[in-house]
Backbone atoms as SQL, in Angstrom:
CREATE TABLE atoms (id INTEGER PRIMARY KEY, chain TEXT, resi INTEGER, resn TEXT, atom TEXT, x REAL, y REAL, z REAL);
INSERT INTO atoms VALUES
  (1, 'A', 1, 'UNK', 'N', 0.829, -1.154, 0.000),
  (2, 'A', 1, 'UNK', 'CA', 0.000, 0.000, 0.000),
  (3, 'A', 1, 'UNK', 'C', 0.896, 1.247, 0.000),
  (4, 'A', 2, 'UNK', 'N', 0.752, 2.209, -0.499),
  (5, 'A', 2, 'UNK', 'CA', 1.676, 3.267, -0.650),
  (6, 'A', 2, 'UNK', 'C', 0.358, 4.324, -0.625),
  (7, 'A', 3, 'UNK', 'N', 1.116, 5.703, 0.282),
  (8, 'A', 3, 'UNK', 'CA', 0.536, 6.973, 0.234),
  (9, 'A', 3, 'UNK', 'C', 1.260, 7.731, -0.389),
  (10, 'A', 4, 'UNK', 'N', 0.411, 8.498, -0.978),
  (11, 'A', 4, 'UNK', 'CA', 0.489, 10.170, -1.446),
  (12, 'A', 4, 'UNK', 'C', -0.241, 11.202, -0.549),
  (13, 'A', 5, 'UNK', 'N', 1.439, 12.465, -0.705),
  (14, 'A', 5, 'UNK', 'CA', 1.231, 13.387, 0.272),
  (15, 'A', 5, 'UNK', 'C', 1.356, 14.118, -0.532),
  (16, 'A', 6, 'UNK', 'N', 0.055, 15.212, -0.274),
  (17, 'A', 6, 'UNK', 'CA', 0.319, 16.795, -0.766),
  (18, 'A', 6, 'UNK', 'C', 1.299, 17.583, -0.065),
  (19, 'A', 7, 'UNK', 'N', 2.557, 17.797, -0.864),
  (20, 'A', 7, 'UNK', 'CA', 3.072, 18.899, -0.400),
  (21, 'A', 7, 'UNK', 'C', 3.231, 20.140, -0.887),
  (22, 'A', 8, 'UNK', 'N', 2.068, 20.881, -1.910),
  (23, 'A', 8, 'UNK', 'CA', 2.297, 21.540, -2.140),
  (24, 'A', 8, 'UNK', 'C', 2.173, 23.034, -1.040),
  (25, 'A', 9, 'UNK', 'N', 1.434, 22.821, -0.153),
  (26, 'A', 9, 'UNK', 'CA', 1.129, 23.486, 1.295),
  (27, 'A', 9, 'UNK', 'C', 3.217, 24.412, 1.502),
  (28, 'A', 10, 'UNK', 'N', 3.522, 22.855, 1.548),
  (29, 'A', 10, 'UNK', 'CA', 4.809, 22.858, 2.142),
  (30, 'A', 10, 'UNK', 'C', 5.962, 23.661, 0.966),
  (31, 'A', 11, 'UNK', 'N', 5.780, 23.539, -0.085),
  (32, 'A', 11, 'UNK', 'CA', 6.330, 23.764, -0.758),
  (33, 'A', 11, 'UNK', 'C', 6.636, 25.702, -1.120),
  (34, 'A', 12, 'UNK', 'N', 5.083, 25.699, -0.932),
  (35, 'A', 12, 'UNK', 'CA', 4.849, 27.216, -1.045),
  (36, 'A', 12, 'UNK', 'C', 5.646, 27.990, 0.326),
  (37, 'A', 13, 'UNK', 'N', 5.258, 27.124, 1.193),
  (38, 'A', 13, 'UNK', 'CA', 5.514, 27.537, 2.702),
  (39, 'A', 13, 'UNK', 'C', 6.925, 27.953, 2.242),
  (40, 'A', 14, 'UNK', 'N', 7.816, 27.008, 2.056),
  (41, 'A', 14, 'UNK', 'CA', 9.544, 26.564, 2.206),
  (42, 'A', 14, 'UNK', 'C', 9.631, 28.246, 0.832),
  (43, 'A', 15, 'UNK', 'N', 8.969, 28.571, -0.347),
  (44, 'A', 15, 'UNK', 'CA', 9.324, 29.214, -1.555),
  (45, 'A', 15, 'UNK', 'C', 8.963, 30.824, -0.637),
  (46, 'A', 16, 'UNK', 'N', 8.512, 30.885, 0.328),
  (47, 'A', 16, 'UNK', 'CA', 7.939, 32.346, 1.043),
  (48, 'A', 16, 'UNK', 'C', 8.767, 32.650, 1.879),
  (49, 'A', 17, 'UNK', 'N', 9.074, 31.439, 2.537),
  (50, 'A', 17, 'UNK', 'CA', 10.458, 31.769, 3.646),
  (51, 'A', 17, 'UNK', 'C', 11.727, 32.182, 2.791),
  (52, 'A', 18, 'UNK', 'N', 12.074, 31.342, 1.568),
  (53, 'A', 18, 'UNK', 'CA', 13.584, 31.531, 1.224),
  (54, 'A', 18, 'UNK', 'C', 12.980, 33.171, 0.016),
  (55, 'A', 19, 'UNK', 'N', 12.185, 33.746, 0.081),
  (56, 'A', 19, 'UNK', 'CA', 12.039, 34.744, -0.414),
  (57, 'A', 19, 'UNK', 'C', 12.000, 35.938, 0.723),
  (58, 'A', 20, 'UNK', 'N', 11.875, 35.464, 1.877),
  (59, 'A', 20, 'UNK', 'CA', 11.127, 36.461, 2.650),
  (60, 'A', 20, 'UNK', 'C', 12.985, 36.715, 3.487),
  (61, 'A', 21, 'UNK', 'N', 13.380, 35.495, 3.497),
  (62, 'A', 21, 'UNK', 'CA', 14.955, 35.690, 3.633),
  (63, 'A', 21, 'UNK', 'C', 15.904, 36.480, 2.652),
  (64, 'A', 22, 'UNK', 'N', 15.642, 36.567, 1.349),
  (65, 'A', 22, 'UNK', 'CA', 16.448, 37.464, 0.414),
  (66, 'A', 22, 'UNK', 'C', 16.048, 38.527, 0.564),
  (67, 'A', 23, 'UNK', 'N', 14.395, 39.208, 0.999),
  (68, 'A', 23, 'UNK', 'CA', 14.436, 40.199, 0.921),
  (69, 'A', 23, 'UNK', 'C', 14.811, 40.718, 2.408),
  (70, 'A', 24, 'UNK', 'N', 15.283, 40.265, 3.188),
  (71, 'A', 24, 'UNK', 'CA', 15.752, 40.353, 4.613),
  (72, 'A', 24, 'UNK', 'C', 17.139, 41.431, 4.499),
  (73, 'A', 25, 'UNK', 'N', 18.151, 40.240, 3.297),
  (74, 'A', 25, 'UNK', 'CA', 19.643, 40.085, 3.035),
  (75, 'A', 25, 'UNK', 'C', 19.562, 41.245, 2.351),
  (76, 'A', 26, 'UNK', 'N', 18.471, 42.434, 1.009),
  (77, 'A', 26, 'UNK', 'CA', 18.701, 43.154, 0.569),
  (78, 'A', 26, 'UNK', 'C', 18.269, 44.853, 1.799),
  (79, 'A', 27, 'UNK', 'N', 17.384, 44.440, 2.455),
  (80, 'A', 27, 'UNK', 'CA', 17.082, 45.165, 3.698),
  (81, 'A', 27, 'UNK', 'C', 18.512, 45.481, 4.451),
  (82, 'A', 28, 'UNK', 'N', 19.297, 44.596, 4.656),
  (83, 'A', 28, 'UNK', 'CA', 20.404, 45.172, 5.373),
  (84, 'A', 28, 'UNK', 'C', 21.193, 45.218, 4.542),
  (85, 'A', 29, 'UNK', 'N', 21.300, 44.807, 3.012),
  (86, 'A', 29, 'UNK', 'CA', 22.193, 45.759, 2.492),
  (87, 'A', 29, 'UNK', 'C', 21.975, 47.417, 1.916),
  (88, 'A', 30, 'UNK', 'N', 20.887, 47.636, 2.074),
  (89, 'A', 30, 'UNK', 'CA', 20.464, 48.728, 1.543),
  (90, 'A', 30, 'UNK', 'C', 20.980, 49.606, 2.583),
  (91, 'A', 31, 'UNK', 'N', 20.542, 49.162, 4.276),
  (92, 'A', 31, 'UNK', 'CA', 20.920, 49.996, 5.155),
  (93, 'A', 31, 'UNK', 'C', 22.144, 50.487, 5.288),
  (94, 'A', 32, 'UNK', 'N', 23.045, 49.127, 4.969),
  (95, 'A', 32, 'UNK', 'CA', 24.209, 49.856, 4.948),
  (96, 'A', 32, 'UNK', 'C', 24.634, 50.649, 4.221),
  (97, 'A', 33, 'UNK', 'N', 24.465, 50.976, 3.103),
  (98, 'A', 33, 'UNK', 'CA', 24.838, 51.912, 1.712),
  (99, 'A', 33, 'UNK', 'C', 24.293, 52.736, 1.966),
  (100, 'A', 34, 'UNK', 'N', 22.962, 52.869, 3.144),
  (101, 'A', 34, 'UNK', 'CA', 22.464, 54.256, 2.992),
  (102, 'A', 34, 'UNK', 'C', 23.520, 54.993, 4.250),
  (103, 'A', 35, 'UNK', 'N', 23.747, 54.067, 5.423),
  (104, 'A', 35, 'UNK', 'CA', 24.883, 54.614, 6.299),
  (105, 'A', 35, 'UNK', 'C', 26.108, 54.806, 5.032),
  (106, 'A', 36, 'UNK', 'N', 26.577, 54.802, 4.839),
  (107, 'A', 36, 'UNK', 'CA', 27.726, 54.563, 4.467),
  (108, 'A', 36, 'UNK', 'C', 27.645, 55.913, 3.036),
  (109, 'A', 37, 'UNK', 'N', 26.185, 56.314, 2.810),
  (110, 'A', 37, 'UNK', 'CA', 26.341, 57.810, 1.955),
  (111, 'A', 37, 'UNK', 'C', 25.708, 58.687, 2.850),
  (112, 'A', 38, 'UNK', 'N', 24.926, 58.236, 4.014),
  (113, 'A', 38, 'UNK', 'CA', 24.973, 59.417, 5.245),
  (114, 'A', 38, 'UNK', 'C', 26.070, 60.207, 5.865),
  (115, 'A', 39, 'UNK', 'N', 26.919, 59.257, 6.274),
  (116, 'A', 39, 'UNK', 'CA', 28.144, 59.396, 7.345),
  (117, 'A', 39, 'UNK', 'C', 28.786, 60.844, 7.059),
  (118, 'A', 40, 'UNK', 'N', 29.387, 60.674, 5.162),
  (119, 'A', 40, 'UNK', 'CA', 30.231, 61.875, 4.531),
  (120, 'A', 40, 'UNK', 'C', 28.935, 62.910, 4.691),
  (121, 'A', 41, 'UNK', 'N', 27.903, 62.902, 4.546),
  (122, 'A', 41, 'UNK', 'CA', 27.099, 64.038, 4.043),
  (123, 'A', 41, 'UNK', 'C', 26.863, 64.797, 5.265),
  (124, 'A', 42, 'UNK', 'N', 26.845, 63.663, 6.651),
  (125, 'A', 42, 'UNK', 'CA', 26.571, 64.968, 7.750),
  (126, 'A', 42, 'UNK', 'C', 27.640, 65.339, 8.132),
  (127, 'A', 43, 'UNK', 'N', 29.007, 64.431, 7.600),
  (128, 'A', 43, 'UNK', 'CA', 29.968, 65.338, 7.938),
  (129, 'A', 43, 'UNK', 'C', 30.227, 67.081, 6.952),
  (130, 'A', 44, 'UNK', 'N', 29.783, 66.754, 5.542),
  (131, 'A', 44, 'UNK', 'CA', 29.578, 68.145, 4.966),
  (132, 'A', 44, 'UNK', 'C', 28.411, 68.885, 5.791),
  (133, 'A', 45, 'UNK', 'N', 27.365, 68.708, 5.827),
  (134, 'A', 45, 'UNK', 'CA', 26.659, 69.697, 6.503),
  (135, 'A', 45, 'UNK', 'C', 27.104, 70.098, 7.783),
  (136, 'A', 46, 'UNK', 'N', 27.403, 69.489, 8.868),
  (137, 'A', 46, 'UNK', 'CA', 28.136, 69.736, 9.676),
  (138, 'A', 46, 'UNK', 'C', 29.098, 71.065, 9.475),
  (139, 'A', 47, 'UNK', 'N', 30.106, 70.565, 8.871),
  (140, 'A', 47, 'UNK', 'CA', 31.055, 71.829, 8.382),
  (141, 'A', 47, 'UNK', 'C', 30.464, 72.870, 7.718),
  (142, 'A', 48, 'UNK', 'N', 29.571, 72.199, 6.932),
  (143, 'A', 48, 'UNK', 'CA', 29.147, 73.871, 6.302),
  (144, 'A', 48, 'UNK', 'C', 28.114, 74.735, 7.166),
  (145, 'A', 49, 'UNK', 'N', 27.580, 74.381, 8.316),
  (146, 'A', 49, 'UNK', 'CA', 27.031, 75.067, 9.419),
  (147, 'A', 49, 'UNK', 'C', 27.782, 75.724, 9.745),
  (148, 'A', 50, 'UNK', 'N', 28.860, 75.527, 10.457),
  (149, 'A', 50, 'UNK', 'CA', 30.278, 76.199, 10.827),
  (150, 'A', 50, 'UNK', 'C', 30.726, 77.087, 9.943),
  (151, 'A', 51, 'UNK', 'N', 30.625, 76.994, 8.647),
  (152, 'A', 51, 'UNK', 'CA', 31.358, 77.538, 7.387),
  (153, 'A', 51, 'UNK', 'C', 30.121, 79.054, 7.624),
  (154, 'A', 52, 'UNK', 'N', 29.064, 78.460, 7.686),
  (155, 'A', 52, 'UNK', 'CA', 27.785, 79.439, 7.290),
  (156, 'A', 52, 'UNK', 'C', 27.986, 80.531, 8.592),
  (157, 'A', 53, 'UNK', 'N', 28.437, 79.845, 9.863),
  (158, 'A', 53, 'UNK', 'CA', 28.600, 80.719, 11.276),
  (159, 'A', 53, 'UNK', 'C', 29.761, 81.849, 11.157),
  (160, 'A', 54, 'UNK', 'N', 30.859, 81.193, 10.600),
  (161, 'A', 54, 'UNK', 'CA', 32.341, 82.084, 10.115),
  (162, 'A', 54, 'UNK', 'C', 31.910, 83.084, 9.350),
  (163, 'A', 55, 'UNK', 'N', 30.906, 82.822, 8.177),
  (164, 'A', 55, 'UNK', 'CA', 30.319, 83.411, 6.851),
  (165, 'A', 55, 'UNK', 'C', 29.709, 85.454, 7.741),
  (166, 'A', 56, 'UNK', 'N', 29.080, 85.177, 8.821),
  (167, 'A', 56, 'UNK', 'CA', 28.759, 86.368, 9.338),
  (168, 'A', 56, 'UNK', 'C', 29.429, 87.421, 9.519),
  (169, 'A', 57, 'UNK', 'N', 30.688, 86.940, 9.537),
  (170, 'A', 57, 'UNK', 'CA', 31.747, 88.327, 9.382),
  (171, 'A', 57, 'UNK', 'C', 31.321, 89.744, 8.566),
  (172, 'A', 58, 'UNK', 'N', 31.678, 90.757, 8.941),
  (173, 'A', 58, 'UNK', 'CA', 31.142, 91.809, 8.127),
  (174, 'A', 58, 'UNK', 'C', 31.799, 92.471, 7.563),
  (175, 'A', 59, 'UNK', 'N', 32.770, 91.697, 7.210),
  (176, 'A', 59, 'UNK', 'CA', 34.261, 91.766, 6.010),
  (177, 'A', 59, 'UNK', 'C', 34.041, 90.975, 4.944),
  (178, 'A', 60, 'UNK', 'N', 34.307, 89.978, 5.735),
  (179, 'A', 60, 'UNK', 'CA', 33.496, 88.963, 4.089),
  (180, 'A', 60, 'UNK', 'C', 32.417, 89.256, 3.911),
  (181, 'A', 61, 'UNK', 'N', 30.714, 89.794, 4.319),
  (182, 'A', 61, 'UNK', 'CA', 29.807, 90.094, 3.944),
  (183, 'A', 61, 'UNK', 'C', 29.853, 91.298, 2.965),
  (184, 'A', 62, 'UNK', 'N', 31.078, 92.423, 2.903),
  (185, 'A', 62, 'UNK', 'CA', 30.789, 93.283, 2.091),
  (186, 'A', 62, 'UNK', 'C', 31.433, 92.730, 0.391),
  (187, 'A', 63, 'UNK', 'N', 32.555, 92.008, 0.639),
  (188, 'A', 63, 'UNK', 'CA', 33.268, 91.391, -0.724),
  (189, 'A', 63, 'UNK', 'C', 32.045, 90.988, -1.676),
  (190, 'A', 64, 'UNK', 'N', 32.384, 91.537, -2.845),
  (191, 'A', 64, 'UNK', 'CA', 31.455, 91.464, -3.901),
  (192, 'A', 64, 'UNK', 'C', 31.501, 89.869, -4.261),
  (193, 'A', 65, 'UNK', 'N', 32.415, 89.389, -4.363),
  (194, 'A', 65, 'UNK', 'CA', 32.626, 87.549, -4.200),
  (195, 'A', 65, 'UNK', 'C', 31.815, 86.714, -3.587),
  (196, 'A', 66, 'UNK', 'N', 31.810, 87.544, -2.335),
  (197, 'A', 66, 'UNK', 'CA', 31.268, 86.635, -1.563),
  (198, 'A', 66, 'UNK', 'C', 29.846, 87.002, -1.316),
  (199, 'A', 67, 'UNK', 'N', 29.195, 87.774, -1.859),
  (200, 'A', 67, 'UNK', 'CA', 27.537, 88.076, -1.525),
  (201, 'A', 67, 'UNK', 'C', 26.747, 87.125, -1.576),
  (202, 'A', 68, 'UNK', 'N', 26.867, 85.791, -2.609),
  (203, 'A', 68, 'UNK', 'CA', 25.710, 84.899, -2.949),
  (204, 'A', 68, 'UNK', 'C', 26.256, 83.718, -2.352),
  (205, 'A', 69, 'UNK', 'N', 27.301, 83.905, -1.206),
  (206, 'A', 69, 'UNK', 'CA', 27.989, 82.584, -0.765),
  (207, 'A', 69, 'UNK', 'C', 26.767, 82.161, 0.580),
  (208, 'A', 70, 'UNK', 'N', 26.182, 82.966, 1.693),
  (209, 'A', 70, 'UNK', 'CA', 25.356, 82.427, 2.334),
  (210, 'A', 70, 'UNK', 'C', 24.609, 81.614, 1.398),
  (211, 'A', 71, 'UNK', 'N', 23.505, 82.539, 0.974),
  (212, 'A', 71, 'UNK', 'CA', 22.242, 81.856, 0.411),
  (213, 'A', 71, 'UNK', 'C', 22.357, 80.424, -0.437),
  (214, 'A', 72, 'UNK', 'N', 23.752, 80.428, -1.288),
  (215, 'A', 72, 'UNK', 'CA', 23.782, 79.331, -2.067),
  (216, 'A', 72, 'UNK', 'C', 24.128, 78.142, -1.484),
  (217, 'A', 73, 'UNK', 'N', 25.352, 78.617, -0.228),
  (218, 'A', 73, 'UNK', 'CA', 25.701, 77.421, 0.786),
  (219, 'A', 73, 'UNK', 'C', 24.415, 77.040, 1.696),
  (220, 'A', 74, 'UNK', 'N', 23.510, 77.664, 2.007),
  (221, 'A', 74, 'UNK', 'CA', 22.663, 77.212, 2.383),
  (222, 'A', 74, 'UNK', 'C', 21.533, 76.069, 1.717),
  (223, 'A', 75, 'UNK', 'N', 21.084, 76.236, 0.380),
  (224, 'A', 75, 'UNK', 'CA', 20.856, 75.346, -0.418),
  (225, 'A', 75, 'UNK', 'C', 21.749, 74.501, -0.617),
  (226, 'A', 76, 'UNK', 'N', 22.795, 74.216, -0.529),
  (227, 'A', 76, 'UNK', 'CA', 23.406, 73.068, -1.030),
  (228, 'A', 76, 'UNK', 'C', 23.099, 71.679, 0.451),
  (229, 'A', 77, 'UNK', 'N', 22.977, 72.902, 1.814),
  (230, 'A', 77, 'UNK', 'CA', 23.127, 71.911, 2.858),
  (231, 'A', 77, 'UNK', 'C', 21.869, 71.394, 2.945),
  (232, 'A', 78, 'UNK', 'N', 20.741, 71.995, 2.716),
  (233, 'A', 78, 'UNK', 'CA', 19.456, 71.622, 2.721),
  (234, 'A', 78, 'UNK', 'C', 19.044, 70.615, 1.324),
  (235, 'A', 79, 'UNK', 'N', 20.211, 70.256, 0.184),
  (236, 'A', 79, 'UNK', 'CA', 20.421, 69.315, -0.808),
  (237, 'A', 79, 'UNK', 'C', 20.745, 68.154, 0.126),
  (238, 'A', 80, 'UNK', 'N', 22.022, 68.070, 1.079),
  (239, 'A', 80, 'UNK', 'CA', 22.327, 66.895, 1.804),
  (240, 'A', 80, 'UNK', 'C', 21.464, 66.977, 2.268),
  (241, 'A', 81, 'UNK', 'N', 20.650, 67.547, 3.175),
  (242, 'A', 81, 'UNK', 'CA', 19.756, 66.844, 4.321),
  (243, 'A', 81, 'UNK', 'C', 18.652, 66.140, 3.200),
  (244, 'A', 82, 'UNK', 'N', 18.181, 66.378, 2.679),
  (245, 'A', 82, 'UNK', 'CA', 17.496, 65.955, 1.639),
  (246, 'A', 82, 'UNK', 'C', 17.826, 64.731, 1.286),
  (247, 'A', 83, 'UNK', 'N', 18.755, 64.717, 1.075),
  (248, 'A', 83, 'UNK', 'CA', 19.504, 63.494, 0.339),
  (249, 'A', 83, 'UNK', 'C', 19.680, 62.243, 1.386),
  (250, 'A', 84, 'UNK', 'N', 19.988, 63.113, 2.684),
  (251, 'A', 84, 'UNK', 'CA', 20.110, 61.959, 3.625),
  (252, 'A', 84, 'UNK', 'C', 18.756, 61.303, 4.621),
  (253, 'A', 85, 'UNK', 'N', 17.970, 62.101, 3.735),
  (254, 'A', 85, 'UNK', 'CA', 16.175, 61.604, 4.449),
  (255, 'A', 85, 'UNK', 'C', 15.614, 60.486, 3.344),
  (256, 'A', 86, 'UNK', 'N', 16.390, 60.985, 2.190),
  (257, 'A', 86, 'UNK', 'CA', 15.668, 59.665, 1.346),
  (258, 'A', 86, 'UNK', 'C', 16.310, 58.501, 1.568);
C-alpha cells in the first residue's frame, strides 16, 4: 500500500520563507549603503554650518565675491539633508 502526500502546502511555505529571507539580506544591504552615503554628508553639513557661522563676518559680507555665498551654501546643505532623508 503506498501513500500520497500533498506537499504543495509545504512547498509554497519553504518558496515564502527563502524569499522572505532574500528580501531580509537586501534590507540590510540597503541599510548599509544608505549609512555609508549618510556618514560623509553629515559630515559636509556639519562643516558647512560652521562655514555658514564664520560666513557672518562683516568683512566677508561686504566682498562682492562673496555676496551669494550664504544663500547658495545654504541650499546646497538643505540638498544633503534631503539626500540623507531619502
Amino acid at each position: 500500500m503506498h501513500y500520497l502526500t500533498d506537499v504543495t502546502a509545504q512547498k509554497r511555505l519553504e518558496q515564502q520563507l527563502i524569499r522572505a529571507d532574500k528580501l531580509a539580506s537586501l534590507g540590510t544591504l540597503v541599510a548599509g549603503i544608505a549609512h555609508e552615503i549618510n556618514n560623509p554628508l553629515g559630515i559636509i553639513a556639519g562643516y558647512s554650518e560652521a562655514l555658514l557661522e564664520r560666513a557672518k563676518d562683516v568683512s566677508l559680507l561686504r566682498m562682492k565675491e562673496f555676496e551669494d555665498f550664504p544663500s547658495t551654501w545654504r541650499q546646497f546643505i538643505m540638498r544633503c539633508s534631503g539626500a540623507r532623508e531619502f
